[in-house]
N, C-alpha and C positions, 0 to 999 in steps of 0.2 A: 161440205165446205172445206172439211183437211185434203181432197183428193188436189195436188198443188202438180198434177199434170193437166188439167184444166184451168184455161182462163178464169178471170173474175166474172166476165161474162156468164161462163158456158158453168159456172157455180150460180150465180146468184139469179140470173133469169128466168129457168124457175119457181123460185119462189117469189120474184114479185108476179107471176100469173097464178100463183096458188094463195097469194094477195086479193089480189084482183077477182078471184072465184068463190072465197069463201070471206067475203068482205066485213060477215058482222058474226063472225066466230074469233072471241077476245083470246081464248089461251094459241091459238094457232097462229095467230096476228103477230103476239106476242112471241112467240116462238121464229117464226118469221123474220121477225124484226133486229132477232139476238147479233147478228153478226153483224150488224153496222152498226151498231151503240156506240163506241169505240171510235169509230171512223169516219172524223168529223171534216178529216183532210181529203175526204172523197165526197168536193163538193158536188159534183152533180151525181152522185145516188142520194144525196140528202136531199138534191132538188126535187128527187123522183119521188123520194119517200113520203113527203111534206106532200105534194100536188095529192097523192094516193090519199093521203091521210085524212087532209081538209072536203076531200070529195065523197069520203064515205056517207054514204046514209045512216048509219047510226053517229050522230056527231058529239055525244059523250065520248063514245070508243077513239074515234080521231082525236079528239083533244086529248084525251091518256097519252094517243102513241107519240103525239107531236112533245107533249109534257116530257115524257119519258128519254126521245133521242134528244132533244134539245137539256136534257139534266146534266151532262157532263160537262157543257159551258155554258150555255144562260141560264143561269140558277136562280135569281129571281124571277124571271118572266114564268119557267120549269114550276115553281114553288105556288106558283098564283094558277097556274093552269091544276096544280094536282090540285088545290084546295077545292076548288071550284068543282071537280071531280068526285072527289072524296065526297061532300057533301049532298052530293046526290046520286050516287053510287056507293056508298058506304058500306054495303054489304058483298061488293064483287072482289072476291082476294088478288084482281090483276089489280086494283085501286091501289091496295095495298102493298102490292109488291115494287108497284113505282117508286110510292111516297119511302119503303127502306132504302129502296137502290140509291135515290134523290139525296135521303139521313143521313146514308151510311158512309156520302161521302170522305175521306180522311181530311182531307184539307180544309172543307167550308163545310162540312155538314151538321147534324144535329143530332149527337149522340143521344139526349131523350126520346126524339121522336123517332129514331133507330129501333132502339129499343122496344121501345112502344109498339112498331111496326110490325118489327119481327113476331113480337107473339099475336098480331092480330091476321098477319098472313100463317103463320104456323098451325093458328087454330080453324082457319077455314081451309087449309089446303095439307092436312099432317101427311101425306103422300107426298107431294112434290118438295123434289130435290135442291131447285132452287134457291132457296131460303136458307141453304146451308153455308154457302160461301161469305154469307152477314153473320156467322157465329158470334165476332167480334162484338157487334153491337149488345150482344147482351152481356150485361152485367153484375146480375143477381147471382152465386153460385147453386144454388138448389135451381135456379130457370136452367143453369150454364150445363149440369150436370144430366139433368131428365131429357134437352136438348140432345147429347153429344151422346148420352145413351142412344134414341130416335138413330140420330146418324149411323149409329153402328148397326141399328136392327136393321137400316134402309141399306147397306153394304151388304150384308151379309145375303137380304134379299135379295139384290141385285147379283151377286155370285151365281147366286142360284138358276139367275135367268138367264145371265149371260152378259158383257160387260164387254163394254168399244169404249175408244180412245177418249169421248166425250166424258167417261166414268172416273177415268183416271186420277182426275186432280181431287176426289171426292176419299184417295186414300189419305192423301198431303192433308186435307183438312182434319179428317179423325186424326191422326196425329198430332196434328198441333194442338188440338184440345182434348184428345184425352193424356197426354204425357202432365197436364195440369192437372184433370179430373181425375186420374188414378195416383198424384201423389208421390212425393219420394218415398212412402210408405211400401208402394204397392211397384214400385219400377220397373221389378225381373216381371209382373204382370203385365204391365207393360209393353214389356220388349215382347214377349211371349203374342201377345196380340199382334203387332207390328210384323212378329216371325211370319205368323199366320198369314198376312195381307201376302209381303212380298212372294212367300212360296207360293201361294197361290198365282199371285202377277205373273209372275217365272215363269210355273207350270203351263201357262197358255199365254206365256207371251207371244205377242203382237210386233215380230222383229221390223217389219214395215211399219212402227206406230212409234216417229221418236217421243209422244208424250208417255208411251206408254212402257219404252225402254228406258226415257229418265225418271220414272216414278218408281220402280223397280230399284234403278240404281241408285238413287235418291235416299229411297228405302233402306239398304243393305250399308251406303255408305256413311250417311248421316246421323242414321238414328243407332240401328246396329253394329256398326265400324266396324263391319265385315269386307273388306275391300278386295277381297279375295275372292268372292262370290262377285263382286263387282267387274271383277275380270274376263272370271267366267260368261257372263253375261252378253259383255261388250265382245268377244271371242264367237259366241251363239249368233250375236248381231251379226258381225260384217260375213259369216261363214250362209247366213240363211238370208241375210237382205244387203248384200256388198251396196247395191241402189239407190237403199233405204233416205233415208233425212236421220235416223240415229247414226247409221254406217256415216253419212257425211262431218258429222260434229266429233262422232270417236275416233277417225280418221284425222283428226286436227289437231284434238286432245293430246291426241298418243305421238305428234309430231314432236308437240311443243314440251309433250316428258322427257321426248330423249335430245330434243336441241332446245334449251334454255337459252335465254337473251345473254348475252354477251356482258359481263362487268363491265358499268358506267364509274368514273371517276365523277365524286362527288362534285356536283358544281361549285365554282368558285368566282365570285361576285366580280364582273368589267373583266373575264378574262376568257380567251378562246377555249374551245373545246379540245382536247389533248387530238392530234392525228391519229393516237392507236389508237382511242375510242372512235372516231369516225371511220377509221378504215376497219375495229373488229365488227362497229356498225352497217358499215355497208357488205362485207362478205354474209352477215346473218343474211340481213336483206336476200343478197342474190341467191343463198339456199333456201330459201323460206320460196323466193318467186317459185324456182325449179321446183320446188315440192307441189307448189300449189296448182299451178299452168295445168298438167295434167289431172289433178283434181277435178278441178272445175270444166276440164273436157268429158268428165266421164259424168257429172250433174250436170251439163247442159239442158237448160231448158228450166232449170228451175230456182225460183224466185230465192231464193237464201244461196245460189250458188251465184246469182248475178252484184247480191250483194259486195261479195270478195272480188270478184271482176270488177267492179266500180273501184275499190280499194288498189287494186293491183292494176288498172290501167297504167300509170301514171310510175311503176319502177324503174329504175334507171336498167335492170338487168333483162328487159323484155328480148324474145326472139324477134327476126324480123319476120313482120305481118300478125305478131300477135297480139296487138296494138289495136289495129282495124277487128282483128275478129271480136276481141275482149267490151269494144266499145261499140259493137252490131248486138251483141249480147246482150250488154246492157238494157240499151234501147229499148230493142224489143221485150225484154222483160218489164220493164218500167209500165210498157202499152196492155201487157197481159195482164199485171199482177201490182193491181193500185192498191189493193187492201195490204198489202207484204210490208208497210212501214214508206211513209214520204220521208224527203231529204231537203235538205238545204246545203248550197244551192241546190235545186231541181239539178237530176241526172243531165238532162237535155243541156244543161251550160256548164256542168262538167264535162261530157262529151264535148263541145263545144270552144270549149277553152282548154282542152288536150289538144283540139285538130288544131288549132294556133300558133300551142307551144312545138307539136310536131312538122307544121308546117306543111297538112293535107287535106283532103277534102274542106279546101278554105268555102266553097262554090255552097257546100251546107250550113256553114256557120249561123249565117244570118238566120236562117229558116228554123234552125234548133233553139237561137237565142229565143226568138218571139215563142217558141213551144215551153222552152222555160218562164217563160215571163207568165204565161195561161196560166203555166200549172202552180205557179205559187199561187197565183190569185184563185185556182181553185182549192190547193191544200188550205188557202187562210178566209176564205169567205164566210164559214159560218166562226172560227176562231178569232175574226177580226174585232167584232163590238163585244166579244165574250167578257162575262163578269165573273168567270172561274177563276181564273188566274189573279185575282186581286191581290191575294197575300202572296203570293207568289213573288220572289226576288227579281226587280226586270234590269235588261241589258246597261250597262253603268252610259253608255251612251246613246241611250232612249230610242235606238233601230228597233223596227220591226223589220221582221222576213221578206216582206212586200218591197220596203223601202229600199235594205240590203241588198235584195238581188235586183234590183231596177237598177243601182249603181253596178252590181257587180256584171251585168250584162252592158252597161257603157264603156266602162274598162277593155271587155272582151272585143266588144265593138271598133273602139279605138283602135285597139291593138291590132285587129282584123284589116282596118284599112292601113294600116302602118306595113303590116307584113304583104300584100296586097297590092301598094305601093297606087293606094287613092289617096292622094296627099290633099285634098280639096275635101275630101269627105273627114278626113281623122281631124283635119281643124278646125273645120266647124263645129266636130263634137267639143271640142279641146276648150273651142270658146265657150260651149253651153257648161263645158265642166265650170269653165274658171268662173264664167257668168252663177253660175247655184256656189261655187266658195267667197266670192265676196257676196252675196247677198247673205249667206247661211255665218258668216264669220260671228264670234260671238265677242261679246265687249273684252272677256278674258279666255286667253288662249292659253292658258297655264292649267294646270293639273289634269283634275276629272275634269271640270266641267269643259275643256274644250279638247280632249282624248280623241273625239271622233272625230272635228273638223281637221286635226292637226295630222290623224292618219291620212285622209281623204289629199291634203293639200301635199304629204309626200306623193301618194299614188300619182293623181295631178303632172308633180313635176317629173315625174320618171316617165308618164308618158310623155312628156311636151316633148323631156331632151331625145325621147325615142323618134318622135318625130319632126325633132330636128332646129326645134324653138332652143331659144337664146333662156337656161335654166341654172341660177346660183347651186353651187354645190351647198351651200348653206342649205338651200330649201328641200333637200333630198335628207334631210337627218329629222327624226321624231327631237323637239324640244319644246316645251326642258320635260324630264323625265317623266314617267306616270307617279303617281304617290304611291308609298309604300304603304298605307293602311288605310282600312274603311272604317267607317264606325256601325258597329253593331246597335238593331236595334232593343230595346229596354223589352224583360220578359220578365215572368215569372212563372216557377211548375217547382214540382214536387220531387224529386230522384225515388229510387223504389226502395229508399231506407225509410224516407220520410222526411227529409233534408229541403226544406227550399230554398229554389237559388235564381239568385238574379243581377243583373246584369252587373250591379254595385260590384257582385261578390269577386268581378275579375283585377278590379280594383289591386294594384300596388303588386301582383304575382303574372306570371307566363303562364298561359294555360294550353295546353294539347286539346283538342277538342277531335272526339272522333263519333263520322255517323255510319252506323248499323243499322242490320235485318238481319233478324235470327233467321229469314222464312229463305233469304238467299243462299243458304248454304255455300259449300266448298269452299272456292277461292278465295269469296267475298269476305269470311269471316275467318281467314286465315291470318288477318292482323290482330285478333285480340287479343293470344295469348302475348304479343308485343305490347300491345294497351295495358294488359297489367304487370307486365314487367318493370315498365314506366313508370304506373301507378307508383308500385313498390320502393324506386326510388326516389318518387318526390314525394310521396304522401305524408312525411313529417316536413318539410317545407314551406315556409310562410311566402317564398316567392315564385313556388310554382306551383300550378293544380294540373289534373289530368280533370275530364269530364265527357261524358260519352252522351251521345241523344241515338235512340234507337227509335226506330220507324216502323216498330210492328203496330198493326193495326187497334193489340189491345197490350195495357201494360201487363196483364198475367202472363202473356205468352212469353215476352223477355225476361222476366222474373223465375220464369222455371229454368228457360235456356241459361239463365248467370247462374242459377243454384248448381244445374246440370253440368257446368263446367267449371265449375269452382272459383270463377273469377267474380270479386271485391270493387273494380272502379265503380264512381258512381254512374249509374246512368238515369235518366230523365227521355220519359216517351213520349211521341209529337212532331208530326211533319211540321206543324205549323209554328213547334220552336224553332227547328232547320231553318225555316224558310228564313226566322230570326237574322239569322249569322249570313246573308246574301247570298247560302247556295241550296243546291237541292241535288239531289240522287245519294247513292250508299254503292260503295265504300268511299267515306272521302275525310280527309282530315284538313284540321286549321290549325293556325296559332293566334291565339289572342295576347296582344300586349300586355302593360299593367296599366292602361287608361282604358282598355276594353273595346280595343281595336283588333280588325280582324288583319293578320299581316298578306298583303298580298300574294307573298311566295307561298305556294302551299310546302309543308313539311314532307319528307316521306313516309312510305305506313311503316306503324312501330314495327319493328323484330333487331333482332340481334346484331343484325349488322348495320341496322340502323338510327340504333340508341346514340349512339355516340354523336352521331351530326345533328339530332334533333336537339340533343343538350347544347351541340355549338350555337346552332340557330335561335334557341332563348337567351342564350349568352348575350348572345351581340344584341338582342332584339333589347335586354335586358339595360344593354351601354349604351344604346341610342334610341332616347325616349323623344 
C-alpha cells in the first residue's frame, strides 16, 4: 500500500480478491481491512467493503468487520454491533481487538474499557504487534511497565528478522514510553537505548522510505538533539534516493531554512496593510513559485507532489502554460490517488473556478462542477449522519461541506455564464440565488447568528452587479461587524500539578491559552519555550493566567515531556477540553477575556518577538470589556 507509483486501484484490488478468497480467515480479513479504517471519504470502497462484509458466510465475522470500519464515525450503532459480537465470540482476540480500537478512541471513547481490552487482547495474542499503538489505554504502571518491556523484546526481535517501513513507527512508540518507564533516574539509560534504535535505523536505512528516514531523524533530533547526524542523514537521502518522498519534504525543509518568511508588521485594527509588507509578500511568493515549479516537475506523478500543484495553481507568478499543466496534474491525480487525503472544495471546482478566473477551457467548467458536486457527496456519505463528531466544535454558521459546495459550485456557475456572456442563464441562477436568500433570511441579521446569510447576500450582490443588475453599494459591505467573542463552554479537569480548573477560574483575568502535542515534535513545539516565558511574566498576576491543554493521548507522556524540558505552565490533558474552547488541532493559541470568553482574534505564538503584542492584545482586551 506505500508503493505511491501505483494507483489506488492497482494497490488495493488485490486485496479485496484476497477478501473474497479466503472469506472466513478473521486475522487476514483483518489485516485486509487496515487500510480503509481511516477512509471514510472514500465513499464507494466503503460501499464495496459493507456489500463484501454482509455477504460473508460466517456472519459473526461480517458483523466484527462492519462494527470495526464503521467505529470511527457511528459509534453507537459500532458499540451495539461489538457487544453483540463480544458475547458470543468472546474468546477470538479479533473481538477484542475492535472493542480497544472502538475504547481507545480519544475523543468519545472509554478509557476503562480500553483498558480492560487491551490486556484481554495482549493475553490471547502476546505476539501481535498491533496492540502496541493502544499503550496509552493502560493505566496501571506495573501493567504499563511489563507492557513496554514486551514492546522492546518485540523490536529487538524484529531486528533480528528484518524490519520495512510498516515497523517504523513501533520505534516512536518505545520511546514514548519508556522515556517514562526508565525515569529521570535512569535518562543517560535511556538515551543509550534510543542511541541503539537510531544507529541501527541508519545502518540499514531505507533512503526510499520517508517513514523510515523521519523516524531516524525523528530519533537523532528530538530525543537525542544530535542534529548533526540529522544532517548527515538527510545529505545520504537526497545523494541515494534524489526521487524518494523523504528527498521530496528535505528538499522543501532545506528551502524554507535558507528563505525564511518575510517580516510582517504587526496588525493594526481598521487599517490597510503596509505596501512594503505586500510587495516583500509577494516577491517571497514569486521565489518560493520559481523554487517549486521545477520541484514538482521532477515528482510528477505523485500524490503529495499534486498536493503543492493544487496550492500553486492559483500564483500570481505562474510561467505561461504552467497553469494548464499544474491543473492536468492535479486532476489526474485526484482520479489515481483518493486515499492521499479529500479536500474541500473538491479539487474538480478548484480546477474549475481557476479556468473562470483565467478565462480558459470555460467548455469544461460545467462538467468539472457536476464531478465536484459527486465527490463531496461521496467524501461525506458515510460522515453525514455520523455521531463521532458530537463533542466536536461545528461551523459558527451551521454549513456543512455538502451544503457549502452546492453554493460554491452556484457561484462558479453564475460566474461561468457571466464570463461566457449567457445572460439568460446567469439570471435565472441569480433569481434561484435571491429566491434561497429571502426564504433562508433570518428574523436577526446581526452578529453570529446571521454571519452566513449576510456573507451569502454580499456574494449575491457582487454577482448581480457583475451581471449587470441594478445593486446598492450599501449591499456589497459585511454589516454590522462579526462579534468579537464567543463564549466558552463550562469544564472541569485536573492540570498535572493537581490544580482543578474551571471555566469560573477565567473570571476577572486575560488568559493565554495554548494547545500541544509532545508527540508532534519540531516546529510544532517550538512555541513553548515562549509559553513559559509568558508564564513567567504573568504568573504573580491576578489579572492574567497563561494555561496550556496538551493532546497527548495519555497525561504521563506530557508529564515527562514538561519535567524533560524544564518548563512550569500549567497544563491540563484532553482533546475533549479543546474541543471546550470552539477549536481543535495543535499548535494553536487563544485569548480568553475576564468574563471567559474566547477572543475572536487569535494571538501569535509566544517567543520573543512576540511578547510584547500579546501583552498589547490583553491590554485592550482588558479596556474593552
Amino acid at each position: 500500500m506505500f508503493d505511491l507509483s501505483k494507483s489506488w486501484e492497482e494497490r488495493y484490488a488485490p486485496r479485496r480478491a484476497l477478501a473474497e478468497k479466503y472469506s472466513a480467515d478473521w486475522p487476514l480479513q483483518f489485516t485486509l481491512q487496515q487500510p480503509i479504517l481511516q477512509l471514510f471519504d472514500i465513499g464507494r470502497e466503503w460501499d464495496l467493503a459493507l456489500a463484501h462484509y454482509r455477504a460473508l458466510p460466517d456472519h459473526l465475522l461480517g458483523e466484527l468487520l462492519e462494527a470495526r470500519l464503521l467505529s470511527s464515525l457511528h459509534r453507537k450503532k459500532s458499540r451495539e454491533m461489538l457487544d453483540h459480537v463480544l458475547a458470543q465470540a468472546a474468546d477470538s482476540p479479533w473481538s477484542h481487538l475492535a472493542a480497544l480500537e472502538w475504547a481507545a478512541n480519544r475523543l468519545n471513547g472509554d478509557p476503562a474499557l480500553a483498558a480492560q481490552e487491551f490486556e484481554e487482547f495482549r493475553q490471547r495474542c502476546p505476539g501481535n504487534l498491533l496492540a502496541f499503538q493502544y499503550l496509552g489505554s493502560v493505566r496501571d504502571p506495573q501493567k504499563l511497565r511489563s507492557h513496554v518491556a514486551a514492546l522492546r523484546n518485540a523490536i529487538e526481535r524484529e531486528k533480528r528478522r528484518g524490519l520495512d517501513e510498516t515497523d517504523a513507527e513501533l520505534f516512536r512508540t518505545a520511546w514514548t514510553w519508556e522515556r517514562i518507564t526508565y525515569g529521570e533516574n535512569r535518562i543517560e539509560e535511556f538515551g543509550r537505548a534510543v542511541r541503539a534504535d537510531v544507529d541501527f535505523l541508519r545502518e540499514h536505512l531505507n533512503s526510499d522510505s520517508w517513514p523510515w528516514v523521519f523516524m531516524v531523524s525523528f530519533g537523532y533530533s528530538e530525543i537525542l538533539k544530535d542534529n548533526g547526524a540529522v544532517k548527515a542523514i538527510e545529505d545520504e537521502t537526497l545523494l541515494r534516493a534524489p526521487n524518494g518522498q523523504a528527498s521530496w519534504w528535505i528538499a522543501q525543509e532545506r528551502w524554507r531554512e535558507k528563505n525564511p518568511p518575510p517580516h510582517q508588521s504587526p496588525p493594526v485594527p481598521n487599517q490597510p496593510i503596509p505596501p512594503s509588507d505586500i510587495a516583500a509578500g509577494e516577491a517571497y511568493g514569486a521565489r518560493h513559485t520559481a523554487f517549486m515549479l521545477p520541484l514538482i516537475e521532477r515528482f510528477w506523478g505523485k500524490p503529495y507532489a499534486a498536493f503543492e500543484a493544487a496550492n500553486l495553481m492559483n500564483a500570481p507568478s505562474l510561467p505561461v502554460g504552467a497553469f494548464e499543466r499544474l491543473s492536468d496534474f492535479v486532476l489526474s491525480n485526484a482520479d489515481r490517488f483518493p486515499d492521499q487525503g479529500s479536500s474541500w472544495p473538491p479539487v474538480q471546482m478548484q480546477v474549475a473556478e481557476a479556468y473562470v478566473d483565467h478565462k480558459i477551457r470555460l467548455d469544461r467548467v460545467p462538467a468539472l462542477v457536476q464531478q465536484g458536486l459527486e465527490q463531496v457527496e461521496n467524501q461525506e456519505k458515510y460522515r453525514r449522519d455520523s455521531d463521532a463528531f458530537d463533542k466536536m466544535p461545528r461551523p459558527r454558521n451551521g454549513d456543512d461541506n455538502i451544503s457549502s459546495t452546492q453554493r460554491r459550485a452556484r457561484e462558479i456557475l453564475i460566474r461561468h455564464a457571466i464570463v461566457t456572456q449567457q445572460r439568460e442563464r446567469a439570471l435565472a441562477l441569480l433569481s434561484d440565488f435571491r429566491r434561497e436568500l429571502d426564504q433562508s433570511k433570518p428574523s436577526d441579521t446581526t452578529g453570529r447568528a446571521g454571519s452566513s446569510w449576510r456573507s451569502n447576500q454580499v456574494i449575491y450582490s457582487m454577482l448581480a452587479r457583475q451581471a449587470g443588475l441594478d445593486v446598492s453599494i450599501e449591499e456589497l459591505s459585511h454589516n454590522p461587524e462579526e462579534p468579537e467573542r464567543y463564549p466558552v463552554s463550562d469544564f472541569e479537569a485536573k492540570d498535572l500539578s493537581g490544580k482543578t480548573w474551571r471555566l469560573a477560574d477565567f473570571q476577572g483575568k486575560v488568559t493565554y491559552v495554548h494547545l500541544w502535542r509532545s508527540g508532534c515534535g519540531g516546529p510544532c513545539n517550538a512555541g513553548l519555550p515562549g509559553v513559559q516565558q509568558l508564564y513567567e511574566r504573568w504568573k504573580n498576576r491576578i489579572d492574567r493566567a497563561v494555561l496550556t491543554i496538551s493532546q497527548d493521548e495519555n497525561p504521563a507522556i506530557a508529564e515527562s515531556f514538561i519535567k524533560e524540558n524544564g518548563y512550569s505552565f500549567p497544563v491540563i490533558c484532553g482533546v475533549e477540553i479543546a474541543a471546550k474552547f470552539g477549536v481543535t488541532g495543535y499548535p494553536r493559541e487563544l485569548l480568553i477575556d475576564h468574563q471567559g470568553r474566547r477572543i475572536h482574534r487569535h494571538p501569535p505564538r509566544a517567543s520573543d518577538e512576540t511578547i510584547g503584542l500579546i501583552e498589547e492584545m490583553a491590554d485592550k482586551i482588558g479596556v474593552t470589556q
